[in-house]
C-alpha positions as CSV (number, residue, x, y, z in Angstrom):
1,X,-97.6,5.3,-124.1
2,X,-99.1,8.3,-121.9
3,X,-96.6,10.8,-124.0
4,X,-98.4,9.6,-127.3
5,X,-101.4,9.9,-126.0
6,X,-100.9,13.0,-124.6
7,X,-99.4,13.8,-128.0
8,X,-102.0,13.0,-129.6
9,X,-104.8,14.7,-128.4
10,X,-102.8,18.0,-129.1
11,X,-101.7,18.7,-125.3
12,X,-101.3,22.9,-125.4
13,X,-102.8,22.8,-128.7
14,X,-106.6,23.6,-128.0
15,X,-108.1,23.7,-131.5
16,X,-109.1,26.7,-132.6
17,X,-111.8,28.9,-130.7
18,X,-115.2,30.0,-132.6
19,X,-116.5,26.6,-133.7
20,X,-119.1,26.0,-130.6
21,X,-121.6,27.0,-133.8
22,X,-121.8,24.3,-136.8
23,X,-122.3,26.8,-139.1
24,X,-118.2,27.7,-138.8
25,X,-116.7,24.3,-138.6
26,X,-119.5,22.7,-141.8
27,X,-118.8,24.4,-144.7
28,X,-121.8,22.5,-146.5
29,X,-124.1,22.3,-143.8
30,X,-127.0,22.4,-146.9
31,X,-126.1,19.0,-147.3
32,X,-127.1,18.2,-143.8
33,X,-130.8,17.6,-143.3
34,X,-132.6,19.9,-140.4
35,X,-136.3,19.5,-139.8
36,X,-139.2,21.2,-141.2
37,X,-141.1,24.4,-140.2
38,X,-138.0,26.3,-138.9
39,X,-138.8,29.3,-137.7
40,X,-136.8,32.7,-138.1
41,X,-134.5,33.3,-134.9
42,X,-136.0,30.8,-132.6
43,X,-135.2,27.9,-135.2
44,X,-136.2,23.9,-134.7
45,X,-138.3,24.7,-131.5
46,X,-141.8,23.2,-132.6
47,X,-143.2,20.5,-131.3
48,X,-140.1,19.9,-129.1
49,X,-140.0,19.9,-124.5
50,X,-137.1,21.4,-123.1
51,X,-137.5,18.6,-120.6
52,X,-136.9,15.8,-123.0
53,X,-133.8,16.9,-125.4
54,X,-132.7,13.4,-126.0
55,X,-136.1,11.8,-126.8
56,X,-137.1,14.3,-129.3
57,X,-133.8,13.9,-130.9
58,X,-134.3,10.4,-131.6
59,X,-137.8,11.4,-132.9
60,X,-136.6,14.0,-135.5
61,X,-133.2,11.2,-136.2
62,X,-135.7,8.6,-137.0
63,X,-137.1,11.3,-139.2
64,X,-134.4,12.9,-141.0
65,X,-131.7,10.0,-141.1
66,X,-128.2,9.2,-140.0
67,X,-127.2,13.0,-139.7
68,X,-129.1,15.8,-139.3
69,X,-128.4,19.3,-137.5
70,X,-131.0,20.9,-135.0
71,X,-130.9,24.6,-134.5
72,X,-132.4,26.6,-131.5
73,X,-132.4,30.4,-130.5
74,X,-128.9,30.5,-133.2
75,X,-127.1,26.9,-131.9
76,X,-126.7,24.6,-134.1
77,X,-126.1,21.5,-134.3
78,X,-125.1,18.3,-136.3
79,X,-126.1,15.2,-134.9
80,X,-125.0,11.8,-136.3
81,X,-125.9,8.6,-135.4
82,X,-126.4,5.6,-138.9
83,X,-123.9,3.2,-138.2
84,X,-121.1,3.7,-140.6
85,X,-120.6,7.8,-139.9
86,X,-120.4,6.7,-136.6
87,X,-117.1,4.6,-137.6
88,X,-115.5,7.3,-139.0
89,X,-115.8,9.4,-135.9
90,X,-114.3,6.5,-133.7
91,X,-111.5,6.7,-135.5
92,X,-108.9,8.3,-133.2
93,X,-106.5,9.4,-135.8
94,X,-109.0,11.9,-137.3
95,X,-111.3,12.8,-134.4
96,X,-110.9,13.0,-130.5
97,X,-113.3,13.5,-127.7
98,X,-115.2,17.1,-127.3
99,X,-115.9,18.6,-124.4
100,X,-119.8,20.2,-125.1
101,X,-122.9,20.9,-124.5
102,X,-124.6,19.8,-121.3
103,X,-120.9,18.2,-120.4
104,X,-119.1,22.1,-119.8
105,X,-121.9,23.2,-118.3
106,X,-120.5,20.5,-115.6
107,X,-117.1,22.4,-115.6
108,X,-117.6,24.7,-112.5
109,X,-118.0,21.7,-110.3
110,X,-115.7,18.7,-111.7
111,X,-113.2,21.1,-113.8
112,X,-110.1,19.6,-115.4
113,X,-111.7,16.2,-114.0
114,X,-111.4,12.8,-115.9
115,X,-114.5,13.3,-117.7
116,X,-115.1,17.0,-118.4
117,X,-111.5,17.8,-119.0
118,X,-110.3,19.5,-122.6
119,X,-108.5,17.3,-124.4
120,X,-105.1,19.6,-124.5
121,X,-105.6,20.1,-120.1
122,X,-102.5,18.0,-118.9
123,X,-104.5,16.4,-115.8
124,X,-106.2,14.2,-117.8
125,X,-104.0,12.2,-119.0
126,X,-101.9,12.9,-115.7
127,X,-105.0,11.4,-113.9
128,X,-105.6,8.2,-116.1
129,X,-102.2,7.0,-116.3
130,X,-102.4,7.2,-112.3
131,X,-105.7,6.1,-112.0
132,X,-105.9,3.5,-114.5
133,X,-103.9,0.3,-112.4
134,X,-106.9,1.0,-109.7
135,X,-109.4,-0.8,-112.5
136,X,-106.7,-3.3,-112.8
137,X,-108.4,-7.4,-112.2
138,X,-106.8,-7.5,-109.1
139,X,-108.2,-4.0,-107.9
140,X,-111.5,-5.6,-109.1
141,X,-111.1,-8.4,-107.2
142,X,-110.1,-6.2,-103.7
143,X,-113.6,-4.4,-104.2
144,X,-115.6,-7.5,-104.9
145,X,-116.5,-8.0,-101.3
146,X,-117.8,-4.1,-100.2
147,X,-119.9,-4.4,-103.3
148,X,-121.3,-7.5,-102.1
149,X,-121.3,-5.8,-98.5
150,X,-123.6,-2.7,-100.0
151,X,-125.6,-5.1,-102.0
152,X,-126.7,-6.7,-98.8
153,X,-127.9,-3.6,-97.3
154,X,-130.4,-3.7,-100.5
155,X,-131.7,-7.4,-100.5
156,X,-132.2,-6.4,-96.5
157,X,-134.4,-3.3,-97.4
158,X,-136.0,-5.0,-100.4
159,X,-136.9,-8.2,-98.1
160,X,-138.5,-5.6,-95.5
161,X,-140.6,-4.4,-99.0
162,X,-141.7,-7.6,-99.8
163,X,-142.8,-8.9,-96.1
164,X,-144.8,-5.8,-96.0
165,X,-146.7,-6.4,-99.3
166,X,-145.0,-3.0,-100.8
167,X,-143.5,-2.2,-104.2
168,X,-139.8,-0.9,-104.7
169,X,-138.7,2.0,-106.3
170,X,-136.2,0.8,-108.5
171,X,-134.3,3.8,-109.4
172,X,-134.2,5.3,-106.0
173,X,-132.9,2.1,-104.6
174,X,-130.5,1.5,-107.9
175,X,-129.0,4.9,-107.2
176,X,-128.3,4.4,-102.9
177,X,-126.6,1.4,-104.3
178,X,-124.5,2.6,-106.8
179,X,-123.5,5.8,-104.6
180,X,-122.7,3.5,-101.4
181,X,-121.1,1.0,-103.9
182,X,-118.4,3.7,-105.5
183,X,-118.0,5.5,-102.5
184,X,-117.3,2.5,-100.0
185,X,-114.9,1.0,-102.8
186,X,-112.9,4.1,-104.1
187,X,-113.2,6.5,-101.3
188,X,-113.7,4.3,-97.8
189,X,-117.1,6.6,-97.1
190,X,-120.1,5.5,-96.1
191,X,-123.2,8.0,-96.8
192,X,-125.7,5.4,-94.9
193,X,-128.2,5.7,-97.8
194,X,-130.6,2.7,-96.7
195,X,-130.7,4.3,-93.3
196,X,-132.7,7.2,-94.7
197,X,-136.2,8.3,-95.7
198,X,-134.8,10.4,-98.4
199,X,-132.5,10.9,-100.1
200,X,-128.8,11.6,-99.2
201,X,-128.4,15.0,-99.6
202,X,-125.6,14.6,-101.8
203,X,-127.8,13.0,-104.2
204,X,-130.0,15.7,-104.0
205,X,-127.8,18.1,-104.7
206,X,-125.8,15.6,-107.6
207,X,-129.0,15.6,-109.3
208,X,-129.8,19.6,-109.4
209,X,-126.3,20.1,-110.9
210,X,-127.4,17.5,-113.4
211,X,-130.8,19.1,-114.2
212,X,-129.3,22.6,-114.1
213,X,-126.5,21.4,-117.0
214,X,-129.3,20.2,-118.9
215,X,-131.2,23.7,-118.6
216,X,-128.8,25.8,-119.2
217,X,-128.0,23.8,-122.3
218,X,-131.7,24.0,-123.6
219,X,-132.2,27.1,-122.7
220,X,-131.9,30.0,-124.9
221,X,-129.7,32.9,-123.8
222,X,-131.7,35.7,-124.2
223,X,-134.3,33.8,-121.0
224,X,-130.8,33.3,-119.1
225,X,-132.1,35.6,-116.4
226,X,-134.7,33.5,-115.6
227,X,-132.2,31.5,-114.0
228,X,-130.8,33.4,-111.2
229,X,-132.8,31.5,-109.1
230,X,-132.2,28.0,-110.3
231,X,-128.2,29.8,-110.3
232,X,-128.0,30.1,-106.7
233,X,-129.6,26.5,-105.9
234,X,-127.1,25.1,-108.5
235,X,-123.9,27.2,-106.4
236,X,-124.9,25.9,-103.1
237,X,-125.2,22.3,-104.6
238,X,-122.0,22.7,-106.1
239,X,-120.3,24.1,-102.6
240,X,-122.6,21.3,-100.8
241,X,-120.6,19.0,-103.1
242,X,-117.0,20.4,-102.8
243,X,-117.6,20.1,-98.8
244,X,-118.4,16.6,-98.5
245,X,-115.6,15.3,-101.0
246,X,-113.0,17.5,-98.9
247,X,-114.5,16.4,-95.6
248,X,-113.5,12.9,-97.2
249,X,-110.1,13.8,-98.3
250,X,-109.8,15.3,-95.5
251,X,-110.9,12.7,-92.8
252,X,-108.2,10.1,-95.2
253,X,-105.0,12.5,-95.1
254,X,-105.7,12.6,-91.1
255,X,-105.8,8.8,-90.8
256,X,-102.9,6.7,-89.7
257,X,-100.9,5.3,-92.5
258,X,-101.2,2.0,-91.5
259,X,-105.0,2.4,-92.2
260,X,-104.0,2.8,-96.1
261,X,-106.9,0.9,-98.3
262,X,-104.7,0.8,-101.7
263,X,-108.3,2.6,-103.5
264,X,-108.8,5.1,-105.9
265,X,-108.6,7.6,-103.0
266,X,-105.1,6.5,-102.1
267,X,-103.5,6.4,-105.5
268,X,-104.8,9.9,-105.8
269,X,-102.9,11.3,-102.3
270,X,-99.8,9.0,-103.0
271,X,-99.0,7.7,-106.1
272,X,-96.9,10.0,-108.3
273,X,-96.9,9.2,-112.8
274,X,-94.7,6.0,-112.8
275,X,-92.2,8.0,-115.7
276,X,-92.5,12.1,-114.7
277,X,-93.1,11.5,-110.8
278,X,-95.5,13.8,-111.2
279,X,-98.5,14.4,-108.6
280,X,-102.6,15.4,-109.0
281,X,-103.0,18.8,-107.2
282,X,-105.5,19.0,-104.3
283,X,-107.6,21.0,-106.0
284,X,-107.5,18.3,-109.1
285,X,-108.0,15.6,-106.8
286,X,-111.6,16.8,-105.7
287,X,-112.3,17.3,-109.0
288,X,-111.4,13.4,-109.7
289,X,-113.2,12.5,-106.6
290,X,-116.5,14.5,-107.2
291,X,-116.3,12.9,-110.8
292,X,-115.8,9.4,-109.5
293,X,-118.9,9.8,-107.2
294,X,-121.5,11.7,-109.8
295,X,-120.6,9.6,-112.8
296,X,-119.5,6.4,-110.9
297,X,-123.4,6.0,-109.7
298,X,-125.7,7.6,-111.5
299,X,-125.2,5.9,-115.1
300,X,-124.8,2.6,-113.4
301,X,-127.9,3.3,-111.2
302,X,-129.9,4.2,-115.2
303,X,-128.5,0.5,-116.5
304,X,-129.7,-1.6,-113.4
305,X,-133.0,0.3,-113.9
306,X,-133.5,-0.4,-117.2
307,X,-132.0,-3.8,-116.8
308,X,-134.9,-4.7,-114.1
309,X,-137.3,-3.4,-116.0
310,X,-137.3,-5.5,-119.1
311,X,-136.8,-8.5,-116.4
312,X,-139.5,-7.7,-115.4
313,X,-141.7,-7.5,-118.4
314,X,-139.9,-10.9,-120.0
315,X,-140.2,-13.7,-117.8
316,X,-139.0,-16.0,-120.4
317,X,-135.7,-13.6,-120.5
318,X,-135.7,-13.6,-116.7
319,X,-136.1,-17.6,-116.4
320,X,-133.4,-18.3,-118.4
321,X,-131.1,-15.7,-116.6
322,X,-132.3,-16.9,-113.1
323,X,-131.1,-20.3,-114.4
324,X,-127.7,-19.6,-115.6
325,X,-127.4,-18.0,-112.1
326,X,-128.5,-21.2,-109.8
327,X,-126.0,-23.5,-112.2
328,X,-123.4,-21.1,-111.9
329,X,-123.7,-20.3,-108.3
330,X,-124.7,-23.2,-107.0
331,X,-125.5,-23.5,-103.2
332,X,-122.6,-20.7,-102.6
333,X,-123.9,-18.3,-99.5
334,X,-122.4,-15.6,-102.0
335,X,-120.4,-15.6,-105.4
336,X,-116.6,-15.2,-105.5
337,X,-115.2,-12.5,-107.9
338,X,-114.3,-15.0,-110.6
339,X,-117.8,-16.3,-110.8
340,X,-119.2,-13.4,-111.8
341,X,-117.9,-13.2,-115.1
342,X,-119.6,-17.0,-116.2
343,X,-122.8,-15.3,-116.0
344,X,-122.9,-14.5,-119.5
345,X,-126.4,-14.6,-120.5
346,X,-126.8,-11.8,-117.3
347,X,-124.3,-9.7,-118.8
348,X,-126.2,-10.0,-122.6
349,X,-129.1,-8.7,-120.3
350,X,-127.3,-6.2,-119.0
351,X,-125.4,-5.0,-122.1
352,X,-129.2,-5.2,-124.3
353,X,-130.6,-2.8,-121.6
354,X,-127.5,-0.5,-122.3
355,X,-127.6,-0.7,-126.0
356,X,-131.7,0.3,-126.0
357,X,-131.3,3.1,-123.0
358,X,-127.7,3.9,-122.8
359,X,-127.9,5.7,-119.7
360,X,-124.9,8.4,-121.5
361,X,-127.3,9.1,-124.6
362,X,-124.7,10.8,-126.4
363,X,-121.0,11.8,-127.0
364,X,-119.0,14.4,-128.9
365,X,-115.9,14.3,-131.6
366,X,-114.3,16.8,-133.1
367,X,-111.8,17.1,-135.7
368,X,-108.6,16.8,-135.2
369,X,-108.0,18.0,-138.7
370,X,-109.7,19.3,-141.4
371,X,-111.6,16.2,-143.2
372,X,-114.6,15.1,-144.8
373,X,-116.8,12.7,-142.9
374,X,-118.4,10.0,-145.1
375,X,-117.3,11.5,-148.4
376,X,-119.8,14.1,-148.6
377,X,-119.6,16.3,-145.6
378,X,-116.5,18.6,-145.1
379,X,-115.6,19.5,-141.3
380,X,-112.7,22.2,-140.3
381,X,-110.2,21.1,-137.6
382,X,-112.2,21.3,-134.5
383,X,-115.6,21.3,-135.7
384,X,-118.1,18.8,-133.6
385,X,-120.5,16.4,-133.9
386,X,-122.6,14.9,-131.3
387,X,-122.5,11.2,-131.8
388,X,-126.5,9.8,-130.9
389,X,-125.4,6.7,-129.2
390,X,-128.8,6.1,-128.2
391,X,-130.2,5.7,-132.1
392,X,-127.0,4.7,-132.9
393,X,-127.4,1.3,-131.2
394,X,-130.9,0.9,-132.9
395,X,-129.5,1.2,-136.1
396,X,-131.3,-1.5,-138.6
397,X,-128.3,-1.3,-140.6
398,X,-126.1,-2.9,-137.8
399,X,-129.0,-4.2,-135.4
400,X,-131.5,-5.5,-138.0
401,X,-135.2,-3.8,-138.7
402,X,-136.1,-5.2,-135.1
403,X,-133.8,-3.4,-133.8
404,X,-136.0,-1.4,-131.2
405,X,-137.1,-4.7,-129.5
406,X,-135.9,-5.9,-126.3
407,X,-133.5,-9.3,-127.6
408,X,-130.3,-10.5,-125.4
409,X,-129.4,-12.8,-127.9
410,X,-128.2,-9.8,-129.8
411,X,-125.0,-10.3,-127.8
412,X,-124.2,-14.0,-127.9
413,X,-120.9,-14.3,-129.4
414,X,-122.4,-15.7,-133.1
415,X,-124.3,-12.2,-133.1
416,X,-121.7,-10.1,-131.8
417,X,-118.7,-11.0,-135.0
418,X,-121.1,-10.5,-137.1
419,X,-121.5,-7.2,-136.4
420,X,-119.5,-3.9,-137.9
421,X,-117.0,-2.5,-135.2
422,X,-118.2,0.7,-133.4
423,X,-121.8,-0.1,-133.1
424,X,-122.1,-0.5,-129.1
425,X,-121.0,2.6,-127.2
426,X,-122.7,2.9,-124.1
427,X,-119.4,3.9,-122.3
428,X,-118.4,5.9,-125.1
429,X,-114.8,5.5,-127.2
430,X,-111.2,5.7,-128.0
431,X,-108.8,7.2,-124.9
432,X,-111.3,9.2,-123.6
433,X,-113.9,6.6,-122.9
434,X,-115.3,5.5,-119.3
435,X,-112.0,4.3,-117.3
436,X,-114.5,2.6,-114.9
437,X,-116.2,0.9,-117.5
438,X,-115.2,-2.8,-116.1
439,X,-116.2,-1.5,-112.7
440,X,-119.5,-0.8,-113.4
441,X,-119.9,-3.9,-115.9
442,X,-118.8,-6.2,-112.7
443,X,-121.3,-4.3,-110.0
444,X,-124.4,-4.6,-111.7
445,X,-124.0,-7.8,-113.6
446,X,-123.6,-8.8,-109.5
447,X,-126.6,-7.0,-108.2
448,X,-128.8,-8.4,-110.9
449,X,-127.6,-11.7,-110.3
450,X,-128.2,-11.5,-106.6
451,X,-131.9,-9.9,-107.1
452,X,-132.7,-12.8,-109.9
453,X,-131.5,-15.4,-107.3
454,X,-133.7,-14.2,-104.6
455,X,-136.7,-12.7,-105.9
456,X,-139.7,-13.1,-108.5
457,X,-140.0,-9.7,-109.8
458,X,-143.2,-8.4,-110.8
459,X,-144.4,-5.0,-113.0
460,X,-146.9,-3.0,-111.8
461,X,-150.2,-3.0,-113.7
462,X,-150.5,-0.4,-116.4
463,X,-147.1,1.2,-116.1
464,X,-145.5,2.5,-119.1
465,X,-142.1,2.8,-119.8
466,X,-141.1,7.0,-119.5
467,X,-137.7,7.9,-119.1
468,X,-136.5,10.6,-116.9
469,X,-133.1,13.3,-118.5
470,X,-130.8,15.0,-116.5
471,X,-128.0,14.6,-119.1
472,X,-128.0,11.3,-118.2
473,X,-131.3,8.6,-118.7
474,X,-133.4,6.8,-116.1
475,X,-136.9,5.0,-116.0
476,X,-139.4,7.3,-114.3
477,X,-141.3,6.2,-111.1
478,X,-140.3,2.4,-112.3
479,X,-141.6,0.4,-109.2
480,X,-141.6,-3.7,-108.8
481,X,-143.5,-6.0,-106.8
482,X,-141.4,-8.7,-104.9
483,X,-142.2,-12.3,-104.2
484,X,-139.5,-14.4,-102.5
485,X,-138.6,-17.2,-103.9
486,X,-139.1,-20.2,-101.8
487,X,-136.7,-22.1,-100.1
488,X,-134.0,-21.2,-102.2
489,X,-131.7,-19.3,-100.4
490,X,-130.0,-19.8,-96.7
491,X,-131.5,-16.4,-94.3
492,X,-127.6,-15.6,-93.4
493,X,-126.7,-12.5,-94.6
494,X,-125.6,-13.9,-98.1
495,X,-124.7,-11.1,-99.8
496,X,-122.4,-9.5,-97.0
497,X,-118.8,-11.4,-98.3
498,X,-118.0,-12.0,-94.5
């Protein structure tokens, strides 16, 4: 299975070099629709903010239909995101996943790492194969109580919020969740983010090498020395970075054996591929780690946002959640793994959030081949397209011409067969998509049915949604007002698993 994959994706065959512009990879690119008023050298830059890439693609998609190109200071390129083109690129016999954009500019700090390698880089696939039994149910199960453990820590700063009359900021609370949720359960660290003021510093510095990718991917060259400044915060975030994760490794290769935890840490320092006996390299396993810990919270920090969010603005939606989590539950002081997964009508919640705000906006394809995608438009082997998932899950030919409201029902299982395949990709697709996908799925259909349980949860008066990019999406300055509910829960530490 791993040789065919790695087969497949044309290990030591990188395709060929000189198609990072559309114009060499589309021979028609006329046919392709671009907007209006483009302007000689600069190209599609009116009316667009450097500081919201994603948004204003969605404006112009919405504009110029299910693929269109965009071109700025001489890059192009082709976007596609109508429901059926989309199809076609899922397919992994013709297309496979391509490293672009904002993604390489993540290369200097998580390298050959799960998500940023080439396809035809042999740690990849080295990596998932030993990687992938660490997702396994059981795994899930082993993490199950340190995610209940950090989700304690939040109902415990969230009830000091609410006795003191105070709102919560969502996404700053989502993401010291998320971070102390991945690294307690993959790497045995503890970064003691509800003990500070501010932010953990490796947030900080996680979220400048996120806003530096998406710069340096808006930005035209010819202004590139305008960033030598912005270049030497991003280096010392990146070094900031490499230290803590080999203080970690470090700290676990200095342990006692007997202290093994059987995580994602472990299989990366002891497991060798279950056929070649191969090993990750040192320098490989940073990378994985560091990958783990930037990707592992900050998309899953985006979802719960969003998630509590539209709670919070439909209490019908968030009554008939909160009751499927009292059935379920019951009187339980906290859930056990398995009951988790009966809380369907939290997870439609959950997976409508993600198809409206998919906190990964977008992925790339390229050709494996030469091939003409939807009849009309011929691509050369290794030419790209960058896959809008956010538009492509609003859609009115798969989602219906409501497709921009707010409607968990879209997932009950009646909706969901009647659906065309390749319509939902928040985690992307094919062998390159999110290997902690089920992860993530379990930790915040948990946390949301833990806040539900315990809280009413109120929107603040006049607040709009805006949505924050740094490659990846988040609500900006989305705060809540807590009430606890009443009597309905015992004041033992509930959540803790213990």
């Amino acid at each position: 299975m791993a040789q065919t994959t790695r087969q497949a994706e044309g290990a030591g065959s990188p395709p060929p070099k000189g198609f990072r512009g559309a114009e060499l990879g589309w021979p028609r690119l006329d046919r392709i629709p671009h907007p209006p008023r483009r302007v000689p050298l600069l190209g599609d830059v009116l009316g667009v903010d450097p500081r919201t890439p994603v948004q204003d693609s969605m404006r112009i998609a919405a504009g110029l239909g299910p693929v269109f190109r965009r071109k700025a200071f001489g890059k192009e390129v082709v976007f596609v995101w109508g429901a059926r083109l989309a199809a076609e690129l899922a397919d992994e016999a013709r297309f496979a996943k391509h490293v672009g954009l904002g993604v390489a500019n993540l290369r200097p700090l998580a390298g050959d790492g799960l998500f940023t390698a080439y396809n035809h880089e042999p740690n990849w696939q080295l990596a998932h194969d030993i990687l992938a039994p660490g997702f396994s149910r059981e795994a899930m199960a082993g993490y199950h109580p340190l995610m209940l453990d950090v989700a304690g820590r939040l109902l415990d700063h969230w009830d000091a919020r609410a006795a003191a009359g105070r709102a919560v900021d969502v996404p700053g609370d989502m993401t010291k969740l998320t971070l102390e949720t991945i690294a307690r359960t993959g790497f045995g660290h503890d970064f003691g983010s509800f003990e500070r003021a501010r932010p953990h510093p490796f947030v900080t510095a996680m979220v400048g090498t996120l806003s530096y990718a998406q710069r340096r991917n808006v930005l035209p060259p010819v202004l590139t020395p305008l960033l030598r400044g912005a270049e030497r915060r991003n280096a010392a975030h990146v070094a900031y970075l490499n230290r803590t994760v080999d203080e970690v490794v470090a700290a676990r290769r200095a342990a006692d054996a007997s202290a093994a935890r059987g995580d994602l840490l472990d299989r990366m320092l002891e497991v060798a591929h279950p056929r070649t006996g191969e090993r990750l390299s040192a320098e490989n396993i940073r990378r994985q780690v560091i990958t783990f810990l930037v990707a592992g919270h900050e998309t899953t920090s985006g979802a719960l946002s969003f998630a509590l969010h539209y709670l919070a603005r439909h209490p019908e939606v968030l009554a008939r959640a909160r009751e499927e989590v009292d059935r379920v539950w019951g009187d339980a002081a906290s859930p056990a793994y398995d009951q988790v997964a009966k809380l369907r009508y939290v997870r439609r919640v959950l997976d409508e959030s993600l198809r409206l705000w998919p906190t990964a906006p977008a992925f790339s394809r390229q050709a494996r081949a030469d091939t003409v995608l939807g009849g009309v438009h011929p691509m050369r082997r290794g030419a790209w397209a960058l896959v809008l998932t956010v538009m492509l899950h609003r859609d009115p030919e798969a989602w219906g011409p409501h497709s921009g409201e707010f409607d968990p029902d879209r997932f009950a299982p009646a909706a969901v067969r009647a659906r065309p395949a390749h319509v939902f990709k928040p985690f992307g697709t094919g062998a390159r998509a999110c290997i902690g996908r089920q992860f993530a799925l379990h930790e915040a259909t948990l946390v949301l049915a833990l806040l539900l349980r315990r809280y009413d949860l109120l929107p603040e008066p006049g607040y709009r949604l805006r949505v924050a990019e740094r490659l990846t999406l988040m609500p900006r300055d989305l705060r809540l007002r807590l009430v606890r509910r009443g009597g309905r829960m015992p004041e033992e530490r509930h959540a803790r698993g213990a």
